[in-house]
C-alpha positions in Angstrom: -2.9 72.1 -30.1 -1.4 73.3 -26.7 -3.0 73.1 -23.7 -3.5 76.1 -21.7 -2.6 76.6 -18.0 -6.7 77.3 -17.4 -7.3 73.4 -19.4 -4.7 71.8 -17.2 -6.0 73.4 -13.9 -9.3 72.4 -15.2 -7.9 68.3 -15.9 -6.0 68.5 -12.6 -9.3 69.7 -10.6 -10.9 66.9 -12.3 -8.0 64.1 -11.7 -8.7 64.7 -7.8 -11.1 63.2 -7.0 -9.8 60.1 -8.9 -6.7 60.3 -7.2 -8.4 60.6 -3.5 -10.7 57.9 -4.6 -7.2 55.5 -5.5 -5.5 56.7 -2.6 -8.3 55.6 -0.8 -8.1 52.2 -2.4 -4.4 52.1 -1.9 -5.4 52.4 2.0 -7.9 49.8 1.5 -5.6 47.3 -0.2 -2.8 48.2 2.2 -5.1 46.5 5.0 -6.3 44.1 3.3 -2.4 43.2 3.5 -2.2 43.5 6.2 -5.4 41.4 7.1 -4.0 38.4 4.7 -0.6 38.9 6.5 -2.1 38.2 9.7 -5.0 35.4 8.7 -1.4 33.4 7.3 0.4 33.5 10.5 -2.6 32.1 12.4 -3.5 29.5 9.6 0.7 28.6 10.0 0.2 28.3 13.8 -3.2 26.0 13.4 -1.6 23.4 11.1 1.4 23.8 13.7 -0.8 22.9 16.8 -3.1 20.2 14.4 0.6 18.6 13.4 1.3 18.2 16.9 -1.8 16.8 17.7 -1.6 14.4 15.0 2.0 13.7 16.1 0.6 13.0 19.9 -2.5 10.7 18.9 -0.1 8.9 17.0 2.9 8.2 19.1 1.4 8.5 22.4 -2.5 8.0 22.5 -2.2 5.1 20.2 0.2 3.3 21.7 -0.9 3.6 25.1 -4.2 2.3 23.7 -2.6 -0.3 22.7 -0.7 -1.3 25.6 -4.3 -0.9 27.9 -6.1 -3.5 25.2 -2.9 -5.7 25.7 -3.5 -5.8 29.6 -6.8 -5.9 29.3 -6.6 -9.3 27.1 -3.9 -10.9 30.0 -7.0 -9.6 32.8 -8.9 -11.7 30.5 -6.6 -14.5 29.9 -6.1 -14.6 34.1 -9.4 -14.4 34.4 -10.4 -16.8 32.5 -7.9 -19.1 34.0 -8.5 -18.5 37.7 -12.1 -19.3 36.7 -10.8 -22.6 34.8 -9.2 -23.6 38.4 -12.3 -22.5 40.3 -14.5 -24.8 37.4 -11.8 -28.0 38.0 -12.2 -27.1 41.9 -16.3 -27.6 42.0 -15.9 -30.7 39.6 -13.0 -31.6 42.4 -15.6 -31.7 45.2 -18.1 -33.0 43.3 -16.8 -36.4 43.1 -15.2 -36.3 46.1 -18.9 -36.0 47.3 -19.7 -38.8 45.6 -16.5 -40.9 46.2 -17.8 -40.1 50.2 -21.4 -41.4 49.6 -20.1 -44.7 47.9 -17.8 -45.5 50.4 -20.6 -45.2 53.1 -22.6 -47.2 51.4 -19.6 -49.8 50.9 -19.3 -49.4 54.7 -22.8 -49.7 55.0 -23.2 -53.1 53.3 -19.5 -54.7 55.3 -21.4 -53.8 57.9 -24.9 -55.7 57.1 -22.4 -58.6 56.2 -20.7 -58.5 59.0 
């Protein structure tokens, strides 16, 4: 059974609208492409930027963290002394004070005797 020219004329005029429709698609897909294409370069840059900032919190901001706690403990530890100093200073006058008081009174009573 052949075809005739009027049957394929009749299958073609009916096969284009299919092929408009995947043309169409093909358009479609093409940007989607092209949409995926771009959406990867800007996830690659992200992880690029989030690496760096992972490197920087880790070999800067921690550290220097660090190094602000340490000097923060040695203001402590100063502190702490210079406070120790101040404490054996009051105790210091305190029996001087009373070293003072006794040896009026000692005076006091070489004086009754006297």
């Amino acid at each position: 059974m052949a075809l005739s020219n009027e049957d394929i004329k009749a299958i073609s005029e009916l096969l284009q609208p299919i092929k408009e429709d995947l043309q169409e698609v093909k358009q479609r897909m093409s940007n989607v492409e092209n949409k995926v294409t771009n959406i990867d370069s800007r996830l690659e840059n992200v992880e690029n930027k989030v690496t760096n900032i992972e490197l920087t919190l880790e070999n800067e901001i921690s550290v220097n963290i660090k190094r602000v706690a340490e000097g923060h403990l040695d203001l402590s530890r100063n502190l702490h002394e210079a406070l120790k100093i101040d404490s054996e200073k009051e105790v210091l006058v305190i029996r001087v004070n009373h070293l003072e008081s006794e040896l009026r009174r000692i005076k006091e009573r070489l004086n009754d005797i006297a």
